[in-house]
C-alpha positions in Angstrom: 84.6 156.6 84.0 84.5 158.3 87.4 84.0 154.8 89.4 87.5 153.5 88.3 89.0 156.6 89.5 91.1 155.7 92.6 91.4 152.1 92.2 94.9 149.9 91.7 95.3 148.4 88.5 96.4 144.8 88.9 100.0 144.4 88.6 100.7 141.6 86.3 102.7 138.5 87.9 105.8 137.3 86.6 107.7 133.6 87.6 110.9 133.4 86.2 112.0 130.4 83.8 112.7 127.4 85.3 114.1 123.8 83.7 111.4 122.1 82.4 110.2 118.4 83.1 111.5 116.9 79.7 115.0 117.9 81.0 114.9 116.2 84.3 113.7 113.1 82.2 116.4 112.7 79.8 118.8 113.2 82.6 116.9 110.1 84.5 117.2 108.0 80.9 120.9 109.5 80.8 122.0 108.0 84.1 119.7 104.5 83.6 121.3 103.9 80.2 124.8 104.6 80.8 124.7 102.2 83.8 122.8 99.5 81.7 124.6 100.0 78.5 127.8 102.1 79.4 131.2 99.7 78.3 132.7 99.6 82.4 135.8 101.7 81.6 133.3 104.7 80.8 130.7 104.3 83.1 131.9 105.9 85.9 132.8 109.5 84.4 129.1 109.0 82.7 127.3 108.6 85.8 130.1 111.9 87.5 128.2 114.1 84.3 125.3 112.9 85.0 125.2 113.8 89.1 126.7 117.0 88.1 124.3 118.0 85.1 121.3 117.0 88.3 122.9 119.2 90.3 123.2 122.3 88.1 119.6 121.7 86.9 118.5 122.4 90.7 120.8 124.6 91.7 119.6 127.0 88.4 115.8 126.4 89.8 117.2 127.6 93.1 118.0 130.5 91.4 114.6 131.0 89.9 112.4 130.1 92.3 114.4 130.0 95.9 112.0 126.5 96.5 114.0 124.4 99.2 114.1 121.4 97.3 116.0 122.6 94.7 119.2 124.4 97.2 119.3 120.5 99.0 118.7 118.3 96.6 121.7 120.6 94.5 124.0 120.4 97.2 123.3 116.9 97.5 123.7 116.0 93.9 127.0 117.7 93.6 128.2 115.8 96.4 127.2 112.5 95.0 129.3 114.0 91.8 132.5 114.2 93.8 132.0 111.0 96.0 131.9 109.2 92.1 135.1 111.6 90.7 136.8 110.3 93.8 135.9 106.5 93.2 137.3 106.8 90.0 140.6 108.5 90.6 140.6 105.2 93.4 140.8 107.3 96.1 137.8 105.5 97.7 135.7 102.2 96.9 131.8 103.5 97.0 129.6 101.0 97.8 126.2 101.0 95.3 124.3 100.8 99.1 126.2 104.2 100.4 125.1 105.6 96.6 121.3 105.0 97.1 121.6 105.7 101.0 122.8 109.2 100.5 120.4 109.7 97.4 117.7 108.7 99.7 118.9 111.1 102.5 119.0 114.0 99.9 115.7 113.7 98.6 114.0 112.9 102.0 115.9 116.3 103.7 115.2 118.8 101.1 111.5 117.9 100.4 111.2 117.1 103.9 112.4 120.7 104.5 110.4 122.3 101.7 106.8 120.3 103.5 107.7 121.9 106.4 108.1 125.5 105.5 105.3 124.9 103.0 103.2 123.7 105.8 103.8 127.0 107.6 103.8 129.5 105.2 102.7 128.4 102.0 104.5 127.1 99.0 106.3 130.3 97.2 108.8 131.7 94.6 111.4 134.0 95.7 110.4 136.7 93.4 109.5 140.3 93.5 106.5 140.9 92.5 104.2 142.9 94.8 101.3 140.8 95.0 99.0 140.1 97.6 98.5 136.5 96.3 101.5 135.6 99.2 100.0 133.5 101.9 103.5 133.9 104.1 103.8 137.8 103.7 100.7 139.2 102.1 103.0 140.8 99.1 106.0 141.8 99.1 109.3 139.9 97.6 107.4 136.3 97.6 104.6 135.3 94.9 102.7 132.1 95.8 103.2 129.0 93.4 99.3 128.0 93.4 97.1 131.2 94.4 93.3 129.9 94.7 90.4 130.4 97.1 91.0 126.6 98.4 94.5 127.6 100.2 96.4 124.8 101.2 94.3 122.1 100.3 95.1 122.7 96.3 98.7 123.6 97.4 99.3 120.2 98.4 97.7 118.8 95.3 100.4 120.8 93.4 103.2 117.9 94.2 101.6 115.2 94.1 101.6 114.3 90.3 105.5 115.3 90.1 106.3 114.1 93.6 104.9 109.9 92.6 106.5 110.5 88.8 109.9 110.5 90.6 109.3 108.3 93.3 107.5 105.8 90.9 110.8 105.9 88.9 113.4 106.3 91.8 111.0 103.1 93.2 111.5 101.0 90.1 114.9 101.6 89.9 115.4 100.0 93.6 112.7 97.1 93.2 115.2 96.5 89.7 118.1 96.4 91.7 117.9 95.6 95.0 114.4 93.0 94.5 114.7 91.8 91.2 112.0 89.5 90.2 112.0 87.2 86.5 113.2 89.5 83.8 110.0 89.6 81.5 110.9 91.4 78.4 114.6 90.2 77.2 117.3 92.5 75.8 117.1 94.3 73.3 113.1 94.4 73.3 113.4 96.6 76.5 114.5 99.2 74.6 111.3 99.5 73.2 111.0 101.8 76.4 112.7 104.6 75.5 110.2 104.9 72.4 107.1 104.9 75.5 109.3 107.0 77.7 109.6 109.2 74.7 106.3 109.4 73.7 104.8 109.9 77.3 107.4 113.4 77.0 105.6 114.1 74.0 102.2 113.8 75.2 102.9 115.8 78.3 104.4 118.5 76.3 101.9 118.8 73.4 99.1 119.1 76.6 100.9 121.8 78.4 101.5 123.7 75.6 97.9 123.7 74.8 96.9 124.5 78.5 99.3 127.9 77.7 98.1 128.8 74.5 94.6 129.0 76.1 95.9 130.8 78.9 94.8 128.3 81.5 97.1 126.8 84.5 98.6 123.5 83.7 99.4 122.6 87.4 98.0 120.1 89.6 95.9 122.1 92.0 95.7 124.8 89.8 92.5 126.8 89.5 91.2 126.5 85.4 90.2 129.9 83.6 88.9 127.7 80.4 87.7 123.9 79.6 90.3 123.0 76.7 88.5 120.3 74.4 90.9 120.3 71.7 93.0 117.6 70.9 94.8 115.5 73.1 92.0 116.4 75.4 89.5 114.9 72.7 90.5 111.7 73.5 91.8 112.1 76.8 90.4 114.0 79.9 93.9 113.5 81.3 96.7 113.4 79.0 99.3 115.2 81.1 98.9 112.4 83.8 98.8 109.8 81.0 101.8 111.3 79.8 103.5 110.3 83.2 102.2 107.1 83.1 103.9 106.3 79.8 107.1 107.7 81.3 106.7 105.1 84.4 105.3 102.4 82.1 108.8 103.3 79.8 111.0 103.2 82.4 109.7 100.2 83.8 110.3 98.9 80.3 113.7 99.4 80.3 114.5 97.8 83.4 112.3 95.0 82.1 112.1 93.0 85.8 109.0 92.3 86.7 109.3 93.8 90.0 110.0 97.4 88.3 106.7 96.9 87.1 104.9 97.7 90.6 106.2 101.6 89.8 103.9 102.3 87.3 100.9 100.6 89.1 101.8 102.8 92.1 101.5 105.9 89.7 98.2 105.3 88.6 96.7 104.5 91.8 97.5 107.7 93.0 96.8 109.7 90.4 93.5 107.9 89.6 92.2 108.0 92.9 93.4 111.2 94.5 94.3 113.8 92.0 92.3 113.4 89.2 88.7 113.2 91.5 89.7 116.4 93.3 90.8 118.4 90.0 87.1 116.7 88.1 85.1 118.6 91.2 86.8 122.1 90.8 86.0 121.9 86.8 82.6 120.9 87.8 81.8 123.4 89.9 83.5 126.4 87.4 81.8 125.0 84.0 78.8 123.0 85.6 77.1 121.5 82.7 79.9 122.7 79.5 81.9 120.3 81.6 79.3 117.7 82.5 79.1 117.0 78.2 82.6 116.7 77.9 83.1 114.0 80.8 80.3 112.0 79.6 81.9 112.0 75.8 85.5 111.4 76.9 87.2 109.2 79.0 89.2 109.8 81.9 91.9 108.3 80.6 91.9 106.7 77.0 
């Protein structure tokens, strides 16, 4: 027809891989179980793999994405890695305090960084794509993570989920060791954890996938194409975020102080009260009544 003649087609959009959240995970269990269960002569070149497989996980997201995060928190990592291949070898006593300082200090710079330069420009991929959907260049070589009409409102959202996952861990980790509290669940029952932990990963993944296959965004934040009823989301309005719970509840499991147990609680609170309200008013307002039926036949969480 004459009326499309002269106007752009749409370029499609393309994000290059990066490592999924599963990975990140097991490299979390790695570390937790090698400095639980490791024999003391072994422990130490465990936990130098395990800093080092961290590190090239973020460095190869750096790669992918260019996100600030990932180029510190790399850095930092690999650091970590030589300060442990150096206490081994005996060249210096590391402290556990100096460990968690600098841990601390690597997280807090490079999403401290990242917050910053998201706060001015928007949080973007480095990649070439052309597309207007930048809020720091309008095009060109950067392609916005979350592109919706609420702008930086949903953009924060994005992190959050991810963002208390970790920091629910990394916290029960400290409240474990630095506060513990009467150890609840005795060895080797604990270990029932890593069955939770693992079957939070499962739930997560089995709900992403089916956000994909129905070509809808998976991402906190994210603006939905199409209201997926299908199964886990028959019996679960939020199975990605009750995947994550699992994954705290595991990990707080495994640890088996009771103190660890305030991670999880955290998690939920969060989640429950900030993220899931603000994502159950965009589906409102884009399927109105479709989704009005489904909210009133599932739960929110189980």
């Amino acid at each position: 027809m004459e009326q499309n003649k002269g106007q752009k087609t749409a370029e499609p959009v393309f994000r290059r891989k990066e490592v999924p959240l599963w990975s990140w995970l097991a490299v979390i269990a790695y570390m937790v179980l090698v400095d639980n269960l490791m024999p003391s002569q072994y422990e130490g070149w465990a936990l130098v793999a395990g800093w080092f497989a961290a590190s090239a996980m973020c460095l190869a997201n750096y790669n992918s994405c260019g996100r600030y995060h990932c180029k510190i928190t790399g850095l930092g990592f690999l650091g970590l890695g030589v300060l442990a291949i150096l206490e081994e070898i005996g060249v210096i006593d590391l402290e556990a305090w100096v460990t968690w300082t600098t841990l601390f200090a690597v997280l807090a710079v490079g999403f401290g960084l990242e917050y910053r330069y998201n706060s001015k420009s928007g949080s973007c991929y480095v990649v070439a794509c052309g597309s207007k959907a930048c809020s720091s260049s309008g095009g060109g070589d950067e392609f916005c993570m979350n592109n919706n009409d609420e702008g930086d409102h949903a953009r924060m959202y994005k992190y959050v989920p991810g963002s208390t996952l970790g920091a629910s861990i990394i916290i029960a980790v400290v409240l474990h060791y630095l506060f513990p509290v009467t150890t609840i669940i005795p060895f080797p029952y604990n270990l029932l954890g890593l069955v939770i932990v693992g079957s939070g990963m499962y739930l997560v993944f089995q709900s992403v996938r089916l956000l994909i296959s129905h070509n809808t965004t998976f991402e906190a934040g994210g603006n939905p194409s199409s209201l997926v009823t299908r199964r886990p989301y028959s019996y679960s309005r939020n199975p990605i975020y009750l995947g994550f719970l699992l994954i705290a509840l595991g990990t707080a499991t495994i640890f088996s102080s009771l103190s660890a147990f305030i991670a999880p609680i955290i998690f939920f609170l969060v989640v429950n009260t900030i993220i899931i309200p603000f994502e159950e008013n965009r589906l409102q307002k884009n399927f109105g009544i479709e989704y009005e039926r489904y909210k009133g036949s599932v739960r929110r969480w189980l």
